[in-house]
Every structure is written in structure tokens, then in C-alpha cells.
N, CA, C and O atoms as a printed pandas DataFrame, in Angstrom:
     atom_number atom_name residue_name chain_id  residue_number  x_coord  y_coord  z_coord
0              1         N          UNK        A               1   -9.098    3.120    4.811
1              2        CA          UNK        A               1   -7.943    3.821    4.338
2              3         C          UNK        A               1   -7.084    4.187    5.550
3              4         O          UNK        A               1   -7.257    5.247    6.153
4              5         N          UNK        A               2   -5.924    3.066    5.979
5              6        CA          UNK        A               2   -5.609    3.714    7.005
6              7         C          UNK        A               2   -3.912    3.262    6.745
7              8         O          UNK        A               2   -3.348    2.560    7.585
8              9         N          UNK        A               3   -3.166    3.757    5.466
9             10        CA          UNK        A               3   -2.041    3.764    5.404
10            11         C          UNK        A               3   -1.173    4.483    6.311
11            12         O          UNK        A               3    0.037    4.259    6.282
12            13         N          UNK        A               4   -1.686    5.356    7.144
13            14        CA          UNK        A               4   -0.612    6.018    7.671
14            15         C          UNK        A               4   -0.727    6.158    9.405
15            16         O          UNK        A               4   -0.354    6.971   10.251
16            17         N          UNK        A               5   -1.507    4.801    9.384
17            18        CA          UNK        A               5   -2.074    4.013   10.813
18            19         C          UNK        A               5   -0.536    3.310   10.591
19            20         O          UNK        A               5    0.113    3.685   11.568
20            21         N          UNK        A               6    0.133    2.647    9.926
21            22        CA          UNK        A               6    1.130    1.360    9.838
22            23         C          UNK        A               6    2.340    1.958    9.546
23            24         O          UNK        A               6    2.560    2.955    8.859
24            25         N          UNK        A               7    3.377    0.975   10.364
25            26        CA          UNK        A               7    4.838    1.710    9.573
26            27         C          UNK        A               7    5.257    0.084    9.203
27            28         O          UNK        A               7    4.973   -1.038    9.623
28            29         N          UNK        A               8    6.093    0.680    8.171
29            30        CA          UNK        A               8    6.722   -0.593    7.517
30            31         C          UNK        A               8    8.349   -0.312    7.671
31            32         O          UNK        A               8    9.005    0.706    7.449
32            33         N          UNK        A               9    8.679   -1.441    8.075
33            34        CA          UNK        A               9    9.786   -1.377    8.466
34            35         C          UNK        A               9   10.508   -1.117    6.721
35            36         O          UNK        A               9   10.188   -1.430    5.574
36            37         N          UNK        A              10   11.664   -0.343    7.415
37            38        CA          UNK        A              10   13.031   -0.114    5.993
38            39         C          UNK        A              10   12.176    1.637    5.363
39            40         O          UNK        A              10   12.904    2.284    4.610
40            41         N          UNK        A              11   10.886    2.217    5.656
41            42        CA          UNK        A              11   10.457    3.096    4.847
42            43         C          UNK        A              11   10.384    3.599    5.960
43            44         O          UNK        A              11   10.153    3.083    7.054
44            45         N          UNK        A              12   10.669    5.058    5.548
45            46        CA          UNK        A              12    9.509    6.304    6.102
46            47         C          UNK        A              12    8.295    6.269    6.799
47            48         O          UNK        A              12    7.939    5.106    6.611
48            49         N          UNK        A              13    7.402    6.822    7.508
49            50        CA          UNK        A              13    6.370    6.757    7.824
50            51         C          UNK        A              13    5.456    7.622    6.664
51            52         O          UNK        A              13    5.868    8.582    6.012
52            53         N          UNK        A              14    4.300    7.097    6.608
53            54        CA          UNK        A              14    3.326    7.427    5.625
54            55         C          UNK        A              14    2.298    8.440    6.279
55            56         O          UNK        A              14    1.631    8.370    7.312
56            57         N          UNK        A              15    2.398    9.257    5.450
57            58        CA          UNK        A              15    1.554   10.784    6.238
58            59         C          UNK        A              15    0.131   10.988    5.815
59            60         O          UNK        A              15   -0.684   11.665    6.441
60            61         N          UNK        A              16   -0.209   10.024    4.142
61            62        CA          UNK        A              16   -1.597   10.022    4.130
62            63         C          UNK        A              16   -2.174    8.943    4.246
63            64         O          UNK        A              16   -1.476    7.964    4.513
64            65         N          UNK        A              17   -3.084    8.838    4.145
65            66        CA          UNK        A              17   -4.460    7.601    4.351
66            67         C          UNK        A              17   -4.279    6.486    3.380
67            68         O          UNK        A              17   -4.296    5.272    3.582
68            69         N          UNK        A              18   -4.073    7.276    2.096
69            70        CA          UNK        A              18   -4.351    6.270    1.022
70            71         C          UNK        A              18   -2.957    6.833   -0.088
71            72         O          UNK        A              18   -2.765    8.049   -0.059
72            73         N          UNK        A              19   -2.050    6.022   -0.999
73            74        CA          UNK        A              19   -1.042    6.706   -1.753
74            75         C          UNK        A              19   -0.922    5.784   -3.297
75            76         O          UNK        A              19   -1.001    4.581   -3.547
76            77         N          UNK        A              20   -0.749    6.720   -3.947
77            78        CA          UNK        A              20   -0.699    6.291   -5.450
78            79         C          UNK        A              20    0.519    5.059   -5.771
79            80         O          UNK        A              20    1.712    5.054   -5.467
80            81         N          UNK        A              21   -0.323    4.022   -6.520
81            82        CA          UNK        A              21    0.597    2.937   -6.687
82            83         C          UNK        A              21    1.833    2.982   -6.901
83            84         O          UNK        A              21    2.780    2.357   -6.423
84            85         N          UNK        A              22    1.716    4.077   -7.950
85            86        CA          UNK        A              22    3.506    4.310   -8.484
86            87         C          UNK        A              22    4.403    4.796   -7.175
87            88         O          UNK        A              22    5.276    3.998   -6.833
88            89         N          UNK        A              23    4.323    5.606   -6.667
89            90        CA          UNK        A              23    4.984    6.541   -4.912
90            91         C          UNK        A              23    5.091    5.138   -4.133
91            92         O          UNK        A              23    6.203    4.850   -3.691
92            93         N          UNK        A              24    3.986    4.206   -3.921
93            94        CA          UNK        A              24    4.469    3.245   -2.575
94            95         C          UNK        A              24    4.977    2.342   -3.658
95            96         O          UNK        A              24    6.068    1.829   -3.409
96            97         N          UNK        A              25    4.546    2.103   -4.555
97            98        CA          UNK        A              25    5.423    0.700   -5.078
98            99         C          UNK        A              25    7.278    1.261   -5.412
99           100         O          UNK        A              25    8.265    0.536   -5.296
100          101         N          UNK        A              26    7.263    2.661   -5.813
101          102        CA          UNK        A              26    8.975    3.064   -5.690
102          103         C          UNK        A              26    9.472    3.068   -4.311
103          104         O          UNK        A              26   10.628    2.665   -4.185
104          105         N          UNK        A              27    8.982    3.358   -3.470
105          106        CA          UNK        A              27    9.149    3.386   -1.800
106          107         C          UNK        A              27    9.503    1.996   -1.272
107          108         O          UNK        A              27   10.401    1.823   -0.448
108          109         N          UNK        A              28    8.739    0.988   -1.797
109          110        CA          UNK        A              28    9.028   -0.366   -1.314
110          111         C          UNK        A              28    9.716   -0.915   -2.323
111          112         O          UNK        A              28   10.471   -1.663   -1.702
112          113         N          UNK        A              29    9.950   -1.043   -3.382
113          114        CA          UNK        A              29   11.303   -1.509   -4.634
114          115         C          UNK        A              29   12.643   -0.844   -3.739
115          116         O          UNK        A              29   13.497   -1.570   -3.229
116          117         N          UNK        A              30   12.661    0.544   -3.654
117          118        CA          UNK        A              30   13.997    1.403   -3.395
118          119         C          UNK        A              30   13.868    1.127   -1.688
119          120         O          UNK        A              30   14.960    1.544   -1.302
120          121         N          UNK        A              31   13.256    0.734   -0.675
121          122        CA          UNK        A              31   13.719   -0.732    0.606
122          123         C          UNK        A              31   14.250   -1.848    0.413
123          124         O          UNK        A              31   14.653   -2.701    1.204
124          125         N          UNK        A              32   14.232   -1.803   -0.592
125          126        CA          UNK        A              32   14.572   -3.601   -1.019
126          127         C          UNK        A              32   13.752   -4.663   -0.984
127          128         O          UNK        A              32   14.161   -5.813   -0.821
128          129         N          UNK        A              33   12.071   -4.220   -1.192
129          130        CA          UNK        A              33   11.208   -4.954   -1.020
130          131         C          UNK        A              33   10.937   -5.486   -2.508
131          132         O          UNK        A              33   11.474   -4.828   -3.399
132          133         N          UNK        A              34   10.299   -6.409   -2.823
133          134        CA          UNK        A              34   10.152   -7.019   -4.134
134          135         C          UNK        A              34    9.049   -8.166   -3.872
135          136         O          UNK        A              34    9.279   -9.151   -3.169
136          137         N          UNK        A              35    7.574   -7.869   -4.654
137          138        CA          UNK        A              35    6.489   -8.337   -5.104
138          139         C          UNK        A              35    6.380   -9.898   -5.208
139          140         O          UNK        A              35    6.908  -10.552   -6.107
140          141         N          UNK        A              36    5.626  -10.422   -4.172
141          142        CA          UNK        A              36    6.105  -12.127   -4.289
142          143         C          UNK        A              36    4.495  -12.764   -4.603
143          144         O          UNK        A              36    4.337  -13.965   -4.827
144          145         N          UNK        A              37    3.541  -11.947   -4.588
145          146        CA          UNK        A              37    2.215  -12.504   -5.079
146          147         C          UNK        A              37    0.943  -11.553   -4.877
147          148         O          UNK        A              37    0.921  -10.695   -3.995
148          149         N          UNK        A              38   -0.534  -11.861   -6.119
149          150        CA          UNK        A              38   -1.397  -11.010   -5.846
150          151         C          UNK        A              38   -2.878  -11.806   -5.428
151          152         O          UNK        A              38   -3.094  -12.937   -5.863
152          153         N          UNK        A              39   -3.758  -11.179   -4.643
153          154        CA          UNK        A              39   -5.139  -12.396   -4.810
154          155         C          UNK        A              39   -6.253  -11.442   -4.328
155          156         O          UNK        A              39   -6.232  -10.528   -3.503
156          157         N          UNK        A              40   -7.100  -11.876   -4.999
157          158        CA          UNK        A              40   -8.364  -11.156   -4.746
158          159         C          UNK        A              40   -8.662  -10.785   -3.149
159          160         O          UNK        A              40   -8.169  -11.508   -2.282
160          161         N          UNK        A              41   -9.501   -9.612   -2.776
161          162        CA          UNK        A              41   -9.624   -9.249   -1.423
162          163         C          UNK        A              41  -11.079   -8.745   -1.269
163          164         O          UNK        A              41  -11.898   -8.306   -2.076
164          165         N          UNK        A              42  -11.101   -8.982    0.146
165          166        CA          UNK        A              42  -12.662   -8.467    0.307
166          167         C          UNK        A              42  -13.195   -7.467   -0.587
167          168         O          UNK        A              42  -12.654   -7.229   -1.667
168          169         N          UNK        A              43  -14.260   -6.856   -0.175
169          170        CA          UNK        A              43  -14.970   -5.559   -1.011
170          171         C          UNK        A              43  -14.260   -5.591   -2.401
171          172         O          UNK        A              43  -13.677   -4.526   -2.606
172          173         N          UNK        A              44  -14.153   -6.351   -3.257
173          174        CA          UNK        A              44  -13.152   -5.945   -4.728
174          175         C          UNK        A              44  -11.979   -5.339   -4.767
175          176         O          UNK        A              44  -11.551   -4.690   -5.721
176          177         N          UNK        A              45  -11.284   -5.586   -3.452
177          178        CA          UNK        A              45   -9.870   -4.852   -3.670
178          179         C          UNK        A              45   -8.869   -5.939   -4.204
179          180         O          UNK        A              45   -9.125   -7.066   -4.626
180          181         N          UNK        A              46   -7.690   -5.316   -4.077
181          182        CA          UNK        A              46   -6.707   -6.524   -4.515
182          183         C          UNK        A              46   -5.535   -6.448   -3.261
183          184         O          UNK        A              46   -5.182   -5.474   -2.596
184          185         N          UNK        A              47   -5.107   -7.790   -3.213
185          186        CA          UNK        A              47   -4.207   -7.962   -1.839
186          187         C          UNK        A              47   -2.598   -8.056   -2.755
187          188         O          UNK        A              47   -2.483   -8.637   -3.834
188          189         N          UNK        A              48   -1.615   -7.437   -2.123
189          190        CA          UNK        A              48   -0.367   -7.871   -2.730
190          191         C          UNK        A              48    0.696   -7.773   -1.365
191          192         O          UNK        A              48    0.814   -7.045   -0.379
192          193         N          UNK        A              49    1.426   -9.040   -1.979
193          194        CA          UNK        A              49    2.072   -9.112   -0.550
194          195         C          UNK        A              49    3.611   -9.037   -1.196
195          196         O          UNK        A              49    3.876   -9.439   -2.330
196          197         N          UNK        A              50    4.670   -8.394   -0.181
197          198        CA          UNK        A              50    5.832   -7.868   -0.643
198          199         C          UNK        A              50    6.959   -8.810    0.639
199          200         O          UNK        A              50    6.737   -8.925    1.844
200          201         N          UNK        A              51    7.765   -9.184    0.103
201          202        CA          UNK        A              51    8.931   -9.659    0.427
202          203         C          UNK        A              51   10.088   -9.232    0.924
203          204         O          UNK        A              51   10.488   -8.592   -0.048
204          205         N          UNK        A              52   11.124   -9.094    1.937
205          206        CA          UNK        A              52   12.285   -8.490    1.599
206          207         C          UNK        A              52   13.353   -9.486    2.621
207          208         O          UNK        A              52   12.894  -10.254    3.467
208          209         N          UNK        A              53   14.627   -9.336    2.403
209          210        CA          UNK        A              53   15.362  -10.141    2.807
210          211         C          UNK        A              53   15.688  -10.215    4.209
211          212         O          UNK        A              53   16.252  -11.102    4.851
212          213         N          UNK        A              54   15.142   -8.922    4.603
213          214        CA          UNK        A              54   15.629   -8.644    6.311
214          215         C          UNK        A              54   14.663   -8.515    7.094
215          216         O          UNK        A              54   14.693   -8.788    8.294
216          217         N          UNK        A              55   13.348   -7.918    6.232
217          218        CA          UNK        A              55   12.517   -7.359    7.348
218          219         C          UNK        A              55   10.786   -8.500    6.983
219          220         O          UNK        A              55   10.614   -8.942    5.847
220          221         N          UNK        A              56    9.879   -8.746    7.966
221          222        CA          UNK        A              56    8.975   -9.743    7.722
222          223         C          UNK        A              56    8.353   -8.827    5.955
223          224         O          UNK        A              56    8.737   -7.929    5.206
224          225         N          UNK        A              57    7.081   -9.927    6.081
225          226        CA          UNK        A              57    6.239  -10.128    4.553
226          227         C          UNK        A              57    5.153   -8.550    5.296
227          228         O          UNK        A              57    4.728   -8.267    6.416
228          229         N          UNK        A              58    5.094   -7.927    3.994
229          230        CA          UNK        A              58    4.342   -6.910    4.160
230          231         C          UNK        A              58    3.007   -7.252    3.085
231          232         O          UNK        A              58    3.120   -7.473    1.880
232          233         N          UNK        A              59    1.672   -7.226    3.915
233          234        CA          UNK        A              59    0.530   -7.450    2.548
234          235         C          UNK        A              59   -0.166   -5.990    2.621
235          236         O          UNK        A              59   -0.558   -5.361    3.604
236          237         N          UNK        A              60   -0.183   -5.688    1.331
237          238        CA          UNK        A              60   -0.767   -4.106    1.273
238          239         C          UNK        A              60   -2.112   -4.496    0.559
239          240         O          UNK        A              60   -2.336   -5.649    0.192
240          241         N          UNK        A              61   -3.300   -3.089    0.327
241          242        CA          UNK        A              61   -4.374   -3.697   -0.185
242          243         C          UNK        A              61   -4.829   -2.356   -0.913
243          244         O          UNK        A              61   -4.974   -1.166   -0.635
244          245         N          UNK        A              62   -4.980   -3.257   -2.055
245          246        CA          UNK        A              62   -4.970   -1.460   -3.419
246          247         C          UNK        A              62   -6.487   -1.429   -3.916
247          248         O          UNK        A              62   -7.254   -2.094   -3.220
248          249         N          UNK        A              63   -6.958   -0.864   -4.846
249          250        CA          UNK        A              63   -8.243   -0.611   -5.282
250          251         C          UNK        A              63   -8.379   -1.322   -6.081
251          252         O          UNK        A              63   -7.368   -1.917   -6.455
252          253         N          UNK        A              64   -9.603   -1.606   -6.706
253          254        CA          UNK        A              64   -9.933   -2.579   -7.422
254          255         C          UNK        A              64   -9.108   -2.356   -8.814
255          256         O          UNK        A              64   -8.903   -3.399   -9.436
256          257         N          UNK        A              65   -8.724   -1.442   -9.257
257          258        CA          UNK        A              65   -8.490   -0.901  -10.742
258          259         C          UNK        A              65   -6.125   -1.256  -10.165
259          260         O          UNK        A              65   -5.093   -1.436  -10.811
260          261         N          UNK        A              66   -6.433   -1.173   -8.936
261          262        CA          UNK        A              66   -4.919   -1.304   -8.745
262          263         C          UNK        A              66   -4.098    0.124   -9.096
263          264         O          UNK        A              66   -2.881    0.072   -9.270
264          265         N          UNK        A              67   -4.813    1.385   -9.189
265          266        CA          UNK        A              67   -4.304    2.459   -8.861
266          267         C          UNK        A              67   -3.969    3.117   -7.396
267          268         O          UNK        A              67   -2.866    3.651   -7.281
268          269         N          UNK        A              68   -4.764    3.111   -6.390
269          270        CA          UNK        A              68   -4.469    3.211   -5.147
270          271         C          UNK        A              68   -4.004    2.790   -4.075
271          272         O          UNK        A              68   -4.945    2.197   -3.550
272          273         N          UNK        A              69   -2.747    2.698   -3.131
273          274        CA          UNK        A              69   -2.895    2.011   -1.868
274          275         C          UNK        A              69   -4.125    2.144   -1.040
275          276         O          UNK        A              69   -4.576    3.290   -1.043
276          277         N          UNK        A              70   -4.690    1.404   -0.437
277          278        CA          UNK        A              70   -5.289    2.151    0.870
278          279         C          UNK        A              70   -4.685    1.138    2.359
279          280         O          UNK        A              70   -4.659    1.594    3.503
280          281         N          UNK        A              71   -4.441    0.354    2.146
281          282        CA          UNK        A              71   -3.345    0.391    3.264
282          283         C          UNK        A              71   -1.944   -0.970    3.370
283          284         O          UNK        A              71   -1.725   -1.843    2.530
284          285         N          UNK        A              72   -1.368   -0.783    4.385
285          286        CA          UNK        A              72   -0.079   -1.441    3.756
286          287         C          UNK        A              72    0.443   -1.753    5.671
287          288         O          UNK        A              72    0.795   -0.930    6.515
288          289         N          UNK        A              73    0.260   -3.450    5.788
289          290        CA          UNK        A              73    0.953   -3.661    7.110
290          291         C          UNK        A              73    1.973   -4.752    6.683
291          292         O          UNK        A              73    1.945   -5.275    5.569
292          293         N          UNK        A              74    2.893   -5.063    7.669
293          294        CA          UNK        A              74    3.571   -6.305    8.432
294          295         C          UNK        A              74    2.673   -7.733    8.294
295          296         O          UNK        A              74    1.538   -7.567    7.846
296          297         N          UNK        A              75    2.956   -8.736    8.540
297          298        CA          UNK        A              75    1.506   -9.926    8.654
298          299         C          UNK        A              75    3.047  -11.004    9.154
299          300         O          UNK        A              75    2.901  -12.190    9.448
């Protein structure tokens, strides 16, 4: 859980560890980021990687149920 190890370019810096899907997925929609694919991830998490027109591909990695971030870089 180390969301607030990473900054993503176009957002804020992230002050906790881990953040509720709905909060980072409005945070990265309202950057101008927009959802370009999902795939299974180690330990049963899920990988989703985000798009945006200016700034590189961001892959974040949520909980198995897809309620939680636990973390979110650049790649």
C-alpha cells in the first residue's frame, strides 16, 4: 500500500496509503485521465492502466473486489 509513495502527474499528491475507488477514479477522470484497460495482477489484485493525452500511461493496482486503490504509478 504505497499510494502516497507516487505522484501522478496532472493530480495532487496523495496523503494516504491506500484510497477508495470512487475519490481516485474522480481525481483521475477530472485530470483528464480515461481508463484504457484491466488484467489480472499478482496476489489477486486487479491492474488498471489509465491514459491521458499529455501526461505518460499511469497503471494503478486495486483490490481484488475493485473497491480499493492501493497504489497508483507512471510506467
Amino acid at each position: 500500500m504505497t499510494l502516497d509513495r507516487h505522484t501522478i502527474q496532472g493530480l495532487s499528491a496523495f496523503t494516504t496509503k491506500t484510497l477508495d475507488k470512487n475519490e481516485f477514479e474522480e481525481r483521475m477522470i477530472n485530470a483528464g485521465y480515461y481508463e484504457v484497460g484491466t488484467a489480472p495482477a499478482q496476489g489477486g489484485r486487479i491492474k488498471v492502466w489509465w491514459s491521458h493525452e499529455e501526461y505518460p500511461t499511469v497503471e494503478s493496482i486495486y483490490t481484488l473486489d475493485k473497491n480499493i486503490v492501493l497504489t497508483a504509478y507512471h510506467v
